[in-house]
C-alpha positions as CSV (number, residue, x, y, z in Angstrom):
1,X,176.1,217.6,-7.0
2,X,174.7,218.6,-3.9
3,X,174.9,214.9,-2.8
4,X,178.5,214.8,-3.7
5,X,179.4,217.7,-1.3
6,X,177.1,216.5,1.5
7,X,179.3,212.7,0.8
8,X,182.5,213.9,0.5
9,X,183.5,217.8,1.8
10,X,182.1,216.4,5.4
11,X,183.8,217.9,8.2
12,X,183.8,221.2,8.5
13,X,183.8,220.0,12.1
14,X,187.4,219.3,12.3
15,X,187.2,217.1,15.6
16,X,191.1,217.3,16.8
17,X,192.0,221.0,15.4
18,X,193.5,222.9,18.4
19,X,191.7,226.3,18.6
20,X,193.3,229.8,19.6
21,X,193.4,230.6,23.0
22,X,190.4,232.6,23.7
23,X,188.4,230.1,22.2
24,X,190.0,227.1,23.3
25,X,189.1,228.6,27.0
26,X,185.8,230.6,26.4
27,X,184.1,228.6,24.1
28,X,184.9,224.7,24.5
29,X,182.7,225.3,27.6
30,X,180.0,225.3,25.9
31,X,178.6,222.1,24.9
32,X,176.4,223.1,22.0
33,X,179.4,225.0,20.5
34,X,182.2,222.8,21.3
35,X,182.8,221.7,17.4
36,X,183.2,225.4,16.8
37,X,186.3,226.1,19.2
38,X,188.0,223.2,17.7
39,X,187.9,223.7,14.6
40,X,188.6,227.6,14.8
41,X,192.1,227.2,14.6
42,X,192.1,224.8,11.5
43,X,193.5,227.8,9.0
44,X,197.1,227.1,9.7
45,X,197.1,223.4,10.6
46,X,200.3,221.6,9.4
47,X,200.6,219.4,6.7
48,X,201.5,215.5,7.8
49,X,202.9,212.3,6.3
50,X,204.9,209.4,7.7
51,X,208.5,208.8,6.8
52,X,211.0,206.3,6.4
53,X,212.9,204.1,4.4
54,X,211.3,203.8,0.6
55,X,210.0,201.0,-0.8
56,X,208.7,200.2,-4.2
57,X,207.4,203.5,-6.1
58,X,205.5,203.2,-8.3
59,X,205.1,204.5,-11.9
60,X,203.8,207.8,-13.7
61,X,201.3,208.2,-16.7
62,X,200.0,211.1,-18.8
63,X,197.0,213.0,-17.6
64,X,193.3,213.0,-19.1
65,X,192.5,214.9,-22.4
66,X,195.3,214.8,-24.0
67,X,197.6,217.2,-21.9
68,X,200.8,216.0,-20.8
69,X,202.4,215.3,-17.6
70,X,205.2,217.5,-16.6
71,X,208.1,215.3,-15.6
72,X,209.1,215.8,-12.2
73,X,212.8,217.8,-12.1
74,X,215.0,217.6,-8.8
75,X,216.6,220.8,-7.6
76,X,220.4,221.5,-8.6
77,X,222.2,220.1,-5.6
78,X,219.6,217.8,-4.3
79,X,220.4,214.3,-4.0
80,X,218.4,211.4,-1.8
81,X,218.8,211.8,1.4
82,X,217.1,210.7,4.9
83,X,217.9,211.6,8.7
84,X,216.5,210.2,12.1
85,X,218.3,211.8,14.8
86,X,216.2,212.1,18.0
87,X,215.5,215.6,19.0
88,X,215.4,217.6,16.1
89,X,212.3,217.4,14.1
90,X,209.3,215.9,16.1
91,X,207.8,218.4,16.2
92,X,207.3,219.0,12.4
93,X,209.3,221.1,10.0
94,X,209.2,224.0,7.4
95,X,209.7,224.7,4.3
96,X,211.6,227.5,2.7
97,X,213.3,227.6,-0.6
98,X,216.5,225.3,0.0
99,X,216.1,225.4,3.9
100,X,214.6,223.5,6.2
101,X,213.5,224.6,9.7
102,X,212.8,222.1,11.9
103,X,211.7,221.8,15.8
104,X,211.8,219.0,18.4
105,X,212.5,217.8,21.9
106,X,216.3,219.3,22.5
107,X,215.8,222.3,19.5
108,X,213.3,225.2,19.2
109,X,214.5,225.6,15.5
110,X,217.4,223.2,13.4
111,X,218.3,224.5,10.0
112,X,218.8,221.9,8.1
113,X,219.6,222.1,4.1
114,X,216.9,220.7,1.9
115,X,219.4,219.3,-0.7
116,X,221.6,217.2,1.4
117,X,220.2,216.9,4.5
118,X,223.2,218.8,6.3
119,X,222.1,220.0,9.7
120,X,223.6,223.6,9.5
121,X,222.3,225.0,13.0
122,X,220.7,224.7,16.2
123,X,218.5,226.6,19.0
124,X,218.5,224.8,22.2
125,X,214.9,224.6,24.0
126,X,214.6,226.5,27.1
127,X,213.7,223.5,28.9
128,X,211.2,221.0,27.8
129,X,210.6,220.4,24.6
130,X,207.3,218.6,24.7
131,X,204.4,220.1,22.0
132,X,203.6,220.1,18.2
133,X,204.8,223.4,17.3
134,X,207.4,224.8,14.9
135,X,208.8,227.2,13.2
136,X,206.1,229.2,11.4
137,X,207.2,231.8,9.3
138,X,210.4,233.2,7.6
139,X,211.1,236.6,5.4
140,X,214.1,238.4,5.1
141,X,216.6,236.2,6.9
142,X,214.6,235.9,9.8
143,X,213.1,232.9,11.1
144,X,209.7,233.1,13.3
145,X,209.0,230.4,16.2
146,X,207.5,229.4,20.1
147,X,210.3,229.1,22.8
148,X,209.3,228.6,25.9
149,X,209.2,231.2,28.4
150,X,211.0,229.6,31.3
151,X,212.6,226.4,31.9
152,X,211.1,226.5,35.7
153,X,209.3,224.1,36.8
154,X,206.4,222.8,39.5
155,X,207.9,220.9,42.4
156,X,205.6,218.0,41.2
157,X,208.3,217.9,37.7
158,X,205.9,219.5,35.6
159,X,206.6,222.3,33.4
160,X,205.6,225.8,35.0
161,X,204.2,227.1,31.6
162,X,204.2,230.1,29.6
163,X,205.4,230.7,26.0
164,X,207.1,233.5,23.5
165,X,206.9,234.0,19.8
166,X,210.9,234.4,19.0
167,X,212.7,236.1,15.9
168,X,216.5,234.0,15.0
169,X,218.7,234.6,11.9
170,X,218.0,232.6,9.7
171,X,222.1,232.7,8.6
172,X,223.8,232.2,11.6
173,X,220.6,231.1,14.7
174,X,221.0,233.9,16.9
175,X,218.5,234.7,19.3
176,X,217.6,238.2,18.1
177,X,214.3,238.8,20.2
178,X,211.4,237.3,22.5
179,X,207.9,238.7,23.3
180,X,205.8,236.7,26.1
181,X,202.5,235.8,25.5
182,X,199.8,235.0,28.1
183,X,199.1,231.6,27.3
184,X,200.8,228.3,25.9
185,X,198.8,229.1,22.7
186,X,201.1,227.9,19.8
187,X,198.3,226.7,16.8
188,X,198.3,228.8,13.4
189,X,196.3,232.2,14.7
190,X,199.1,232.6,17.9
191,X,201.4,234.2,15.6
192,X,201.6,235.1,11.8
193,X,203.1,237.7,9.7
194,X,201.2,241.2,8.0
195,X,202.7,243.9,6.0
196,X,206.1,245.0,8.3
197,X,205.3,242.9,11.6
198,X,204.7,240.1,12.8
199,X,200.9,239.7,13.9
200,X,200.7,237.8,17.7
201,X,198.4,237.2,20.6
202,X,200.0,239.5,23.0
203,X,199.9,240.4,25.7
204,X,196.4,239.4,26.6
205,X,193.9,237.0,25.4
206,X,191.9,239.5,23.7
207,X,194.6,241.4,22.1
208,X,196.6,241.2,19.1
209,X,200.1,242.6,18.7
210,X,201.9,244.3,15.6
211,X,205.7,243.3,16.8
212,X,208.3,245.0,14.6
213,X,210.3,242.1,12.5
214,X,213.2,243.2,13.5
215,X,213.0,244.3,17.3
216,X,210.0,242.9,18.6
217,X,208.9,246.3,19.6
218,X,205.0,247.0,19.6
219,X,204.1,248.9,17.0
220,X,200.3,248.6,17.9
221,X,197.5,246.6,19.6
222,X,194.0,246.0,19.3
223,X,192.2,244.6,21.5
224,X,188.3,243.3,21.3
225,X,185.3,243.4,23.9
226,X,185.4,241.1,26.5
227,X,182.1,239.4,25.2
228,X,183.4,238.4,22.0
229,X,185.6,235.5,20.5
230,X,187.8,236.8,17.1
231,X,189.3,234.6,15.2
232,X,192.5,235.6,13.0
233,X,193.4,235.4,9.2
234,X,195.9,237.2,7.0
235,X,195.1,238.1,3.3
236,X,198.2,239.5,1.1
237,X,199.9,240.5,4.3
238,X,196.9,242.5,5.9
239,X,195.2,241.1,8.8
240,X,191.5,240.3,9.8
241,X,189.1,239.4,12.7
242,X,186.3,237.1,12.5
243,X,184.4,238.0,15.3
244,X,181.2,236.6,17.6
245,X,179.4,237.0,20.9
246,X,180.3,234.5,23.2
247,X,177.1,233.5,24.5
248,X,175.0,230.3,24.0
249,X,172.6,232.3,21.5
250,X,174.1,232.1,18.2
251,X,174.9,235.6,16.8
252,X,176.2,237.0,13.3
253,X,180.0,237.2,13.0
254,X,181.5,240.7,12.0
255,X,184.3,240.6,9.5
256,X,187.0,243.7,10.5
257,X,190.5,244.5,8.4
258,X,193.2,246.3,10.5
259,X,195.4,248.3,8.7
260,X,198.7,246.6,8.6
261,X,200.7,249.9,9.3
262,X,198.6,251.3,12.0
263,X,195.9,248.9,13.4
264,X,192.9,251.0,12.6
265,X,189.6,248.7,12.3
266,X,187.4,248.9,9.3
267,X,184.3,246.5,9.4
268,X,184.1,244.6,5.9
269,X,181.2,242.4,6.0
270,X,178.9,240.8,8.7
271,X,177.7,236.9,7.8
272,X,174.5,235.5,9.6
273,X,175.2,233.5,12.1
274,X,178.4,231.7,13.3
275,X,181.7,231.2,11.2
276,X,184.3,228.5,10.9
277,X,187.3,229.7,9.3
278,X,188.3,227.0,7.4
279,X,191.3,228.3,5.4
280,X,192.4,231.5,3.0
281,X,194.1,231.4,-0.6
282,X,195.3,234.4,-2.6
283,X,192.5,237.1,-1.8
284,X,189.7,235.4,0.1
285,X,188.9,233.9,3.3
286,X,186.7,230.2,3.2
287,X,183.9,230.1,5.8
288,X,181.5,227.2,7.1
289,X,178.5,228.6,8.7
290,X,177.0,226.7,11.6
291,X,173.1,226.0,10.8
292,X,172.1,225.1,14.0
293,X,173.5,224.9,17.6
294,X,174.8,221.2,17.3
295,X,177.3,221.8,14.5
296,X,176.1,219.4,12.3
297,X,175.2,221.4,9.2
298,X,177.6,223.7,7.4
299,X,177.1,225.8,4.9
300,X,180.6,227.7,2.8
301,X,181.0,230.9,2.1
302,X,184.3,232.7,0.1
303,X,184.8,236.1,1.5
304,X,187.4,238.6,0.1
305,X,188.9,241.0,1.3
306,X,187.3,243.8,0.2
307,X,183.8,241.9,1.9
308,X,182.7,240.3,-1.4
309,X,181.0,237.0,-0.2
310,X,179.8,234.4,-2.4
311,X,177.9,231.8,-0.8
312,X,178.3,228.4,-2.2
313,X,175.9,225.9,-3.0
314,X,175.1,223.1,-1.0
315,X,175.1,222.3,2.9
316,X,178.1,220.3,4.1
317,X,177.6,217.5,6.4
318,X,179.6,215.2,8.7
319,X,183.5,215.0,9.1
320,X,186.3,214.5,6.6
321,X,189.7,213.2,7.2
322,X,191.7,216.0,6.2
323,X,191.4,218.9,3.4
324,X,193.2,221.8,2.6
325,X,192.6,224.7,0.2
326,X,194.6,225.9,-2.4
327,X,194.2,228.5,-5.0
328,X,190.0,228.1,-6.1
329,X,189.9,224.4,-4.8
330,X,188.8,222.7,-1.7
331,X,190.4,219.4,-2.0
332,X,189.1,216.9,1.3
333,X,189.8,213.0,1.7
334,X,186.6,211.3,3.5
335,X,187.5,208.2,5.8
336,X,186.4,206.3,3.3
337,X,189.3,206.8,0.8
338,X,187.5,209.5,-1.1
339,X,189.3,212.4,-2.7
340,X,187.1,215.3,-3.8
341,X,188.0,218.7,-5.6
342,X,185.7,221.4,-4.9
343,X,185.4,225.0,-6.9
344,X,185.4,227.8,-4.6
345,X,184.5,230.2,-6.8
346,X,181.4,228.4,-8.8
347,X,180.7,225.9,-5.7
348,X,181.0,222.9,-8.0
349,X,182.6,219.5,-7.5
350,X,185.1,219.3,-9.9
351,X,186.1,215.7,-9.4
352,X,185.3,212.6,-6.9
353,X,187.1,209.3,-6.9
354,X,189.5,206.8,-5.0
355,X,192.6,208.6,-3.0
356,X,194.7,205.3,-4.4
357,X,195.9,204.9,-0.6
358,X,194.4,203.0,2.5
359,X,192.7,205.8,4.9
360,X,192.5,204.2,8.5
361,X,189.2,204.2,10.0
362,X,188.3,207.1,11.9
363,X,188.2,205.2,15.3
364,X,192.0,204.2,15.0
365,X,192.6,208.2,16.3
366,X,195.1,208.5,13.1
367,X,196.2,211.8,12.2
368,X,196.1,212.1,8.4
369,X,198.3,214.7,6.3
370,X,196.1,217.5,4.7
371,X,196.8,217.0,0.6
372,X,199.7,218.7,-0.8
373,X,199.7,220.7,-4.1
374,X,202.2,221.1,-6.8
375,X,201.2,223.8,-8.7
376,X,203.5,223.5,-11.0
377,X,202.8,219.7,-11.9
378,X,199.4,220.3,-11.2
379,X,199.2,217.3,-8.6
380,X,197.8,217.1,-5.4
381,X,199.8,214.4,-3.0
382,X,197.8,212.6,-0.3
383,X,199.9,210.0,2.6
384,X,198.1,207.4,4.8
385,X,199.5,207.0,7.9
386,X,199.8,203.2,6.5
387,X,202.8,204.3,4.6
388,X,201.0,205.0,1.4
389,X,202.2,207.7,-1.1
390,X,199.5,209.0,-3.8
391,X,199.9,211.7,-6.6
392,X,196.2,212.6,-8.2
393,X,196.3,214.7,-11.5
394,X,194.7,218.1,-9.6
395,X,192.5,219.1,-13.2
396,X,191.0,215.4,-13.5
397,X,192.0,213.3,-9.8
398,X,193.2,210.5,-12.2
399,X,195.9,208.9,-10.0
400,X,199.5,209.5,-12.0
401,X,201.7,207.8,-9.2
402,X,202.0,205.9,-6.3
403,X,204.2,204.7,-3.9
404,X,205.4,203.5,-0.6
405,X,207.4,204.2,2.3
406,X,208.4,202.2,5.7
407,X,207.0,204.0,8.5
408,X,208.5,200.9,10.8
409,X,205.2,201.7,12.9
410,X,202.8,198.8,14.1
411,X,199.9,201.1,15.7
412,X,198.2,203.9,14.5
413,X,197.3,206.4,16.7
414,X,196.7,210.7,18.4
415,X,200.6,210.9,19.1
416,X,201.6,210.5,15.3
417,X,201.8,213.7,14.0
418,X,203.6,213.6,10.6
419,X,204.1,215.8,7.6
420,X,204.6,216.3,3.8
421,X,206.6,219.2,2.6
422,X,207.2,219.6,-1.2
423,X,211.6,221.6,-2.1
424,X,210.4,222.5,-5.4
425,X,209.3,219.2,-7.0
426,X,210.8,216.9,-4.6
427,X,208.7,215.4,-1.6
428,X,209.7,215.9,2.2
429,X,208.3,213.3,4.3
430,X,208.8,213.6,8.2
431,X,207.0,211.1,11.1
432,X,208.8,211.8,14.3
433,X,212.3,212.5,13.9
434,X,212.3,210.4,10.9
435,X,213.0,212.7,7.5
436,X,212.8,211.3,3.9
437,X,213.5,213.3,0.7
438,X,212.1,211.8,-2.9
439,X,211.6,212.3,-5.7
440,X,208.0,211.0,-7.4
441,X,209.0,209.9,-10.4
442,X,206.1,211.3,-12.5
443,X,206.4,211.9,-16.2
444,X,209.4,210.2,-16.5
């Protein structure tokens, strides 16, 4: 079992994950921890998969021991439907109930509806456009993005710099407030929401913000030592630092939770040696521990948030593709077309077997969609860049469907950054400012 994990869970290291800000500056300096600042800001990284015109799908089946397949069911309303305008989605998209909100090079955010495809409203940038962010977060009629701080820019043409987290009604896409922040910082620990705010890295690099929802108004700060790196996760709406010394010695991170209402600091737990936040579901945080300065060995560890850890078996070795986490399971795709599902609770591999899709090899600098779960199916999707749709059965990784799209793309590579969504169970695919909306037509 061990074997399987070192084979197939690989890479912790996360080559081409953007880190937050204070790490991306204070640690990447470091040789001997480089692999550490890039993958730090892997928690929130976007879901991608190519789009285009569909060809082909492929056909369902029933699922192993004898439990059937839930047939896939469209939404009421929803239709096929596909868009390419340029502009409004390169930079990626999000999902919320029959919504979509959208970024790209001449809109900040673009509502568009899920079932039809309507574009309902738009939020100009404030001069370029460039960058892979998007809209991040909505609750309570209120959508949560980056908008750039000025639309200046150097006399040699380039842009001055300088970025704000921005609230806009999600009804009508009024502007209702901005709050700089210090740096062009716009990965998943910038900005994310807790109980009653929204939690941002403002307005130094070593201070995080709780901004009122509705005004933007501070409501407290925290701010940690100058020696130390934090990393950022949120846990049923209550947020948490993972924190280390920045020096070239490794040290053990500290595990604080901040009361959501007030910011006081209560330290949870303290882990030997130096943590990779990997990802969080429901109630616990999933760690890779650094065994030794080069970042080749990794070792996972579940952390809750009360400071319950459970350490699971196994060192993890190498790099993977992509992976995400979702609900107990760590489900990775290796570069050699394997998909494995791993417990996080009993630190077993569940499953190991083909993805049912053509992976690129790692040297072609392809950016691969993390896998996308249905839980109500219980499937998990996977996309190659290739065009290749794939629908695994998430309690066996039997493959129940696949398919194809057009991505009308002849090269592969670090400028693709494309994206899977799932409207209930119907799939969203996006590459560029190409959108597709399907429906897999599993169980049917």
């Amino acid at each position: 079992m061990e074997e399987k994990v070192r084979e197939t869970l690989h890479a912790v290291a996360l080559d081409r994950v953007r880190a937050p800000g204070d790490l991306a500056q204070q640690v990447v300096r470091r040789r001997s921890r480089r692999r550490l600042s890039q993958a730090a800001g892997a928690a929130a990284a976007v879901a991608a998969i190519a789009a285009g015109a569909m060809l082909g799908l492929g056909g369902g089946g029933a699922a192993e021991g004898g439990k059937p397949v839930l047939p896939a069911a469209s939404p009421e309303g929803w239709h096929p439907w596909h868009d390419n305008v340029a502009g409004v989605s390169e930079r990626g998209c999000l999902a919320d109930g029959s919504a979509l909100y959208c970024g790209g090079r001449k809109y900040d955010v673009v509502k568009v509806d899920a079932n039809t495809g309507e574009r309902l409203w738009t939020v100009k940038v404030n001069g370029d456009g460039d960058g892979n962010d998007h809209p991040f977060a909505v609750r309570d009629g209120v959508v949560y993005a980056y908008r750039n701080h000025t639309a200046k820019h150097l006399p040699n043409g380039d842009y001055a710099g300088g970025t704000d987290v921005m609230a806009v009604n999600a009804a009508t896409g009024k502007r209702l407030w901005s709050v700089e922040m210090p740096q062009d910082d716009r990965t998943g620990q910038a900005a994310m929401l807790i109980d009653g705010a929204v939690w941002a890295n403002t307005p130094s690099l070593r201070t995080m913000s709780a901004l009122d929802s509705r005004t933007g108004e501070v409501k407290w700060q925290h701010t940690w030592a100058k020696d130390d790196v934090c990393q950022r996760a949120v846990l049923s709406g209550v947020p948490y630092l993972l924190c280390s010394q920045d020096t070239e010695a490794v040290h053990d991170t500290d595990v604080f939770r901040l009361d959501p209402g007030t910011g006081e600091t209560h330290k949870v737990t303290t882990l030997p040696g130096r943590q990779q936040l990997l990802g969080t579901s429901d109630d616990r945080m999933v760690l890779a521990g650094v065994e030794d300065t080069a970042g080749d060995e990794y070792q996972l560890t579940s952390v809750s948030g009360s400071g319950a850890r459970t350490s699971l078996p196994g060192q993890v070795k190498g790099h993977i593709a992509t992976r995400t986490v979702a609900g107990d399971r760590l489900i990775s795709l290796s570069w050699t077309g394997q998909a494995t599902a791993y417990s996080l609770t009993t630190g077993k591999t569940l499953w190991a077997g083909p993805v049912g899709v053509r992976v690129p090899g790692k040297d072609t600098g392809a950016l691969l969609a993390p896998p996308v779960v249905s839980a109500r199916q219980a499937i998990v999707y996977f996309f190659s860049p290739t065009g290749d749709l794939s629908g695994l059965d998430l309690r066996t990784g039997k493959q129940l469907w696949h398919g194809r799209i057009d991505t009308g793309k002849s090269k592969i590579g670090f400028a693709d950054e494309p994206q899977l969504l799932l409207y209930q169970d119907v799939l969203i695919a996006r590459d560029g400012s190409k959108i597709l909306s399907l429906l897999p037509p599993i169980g049917h």
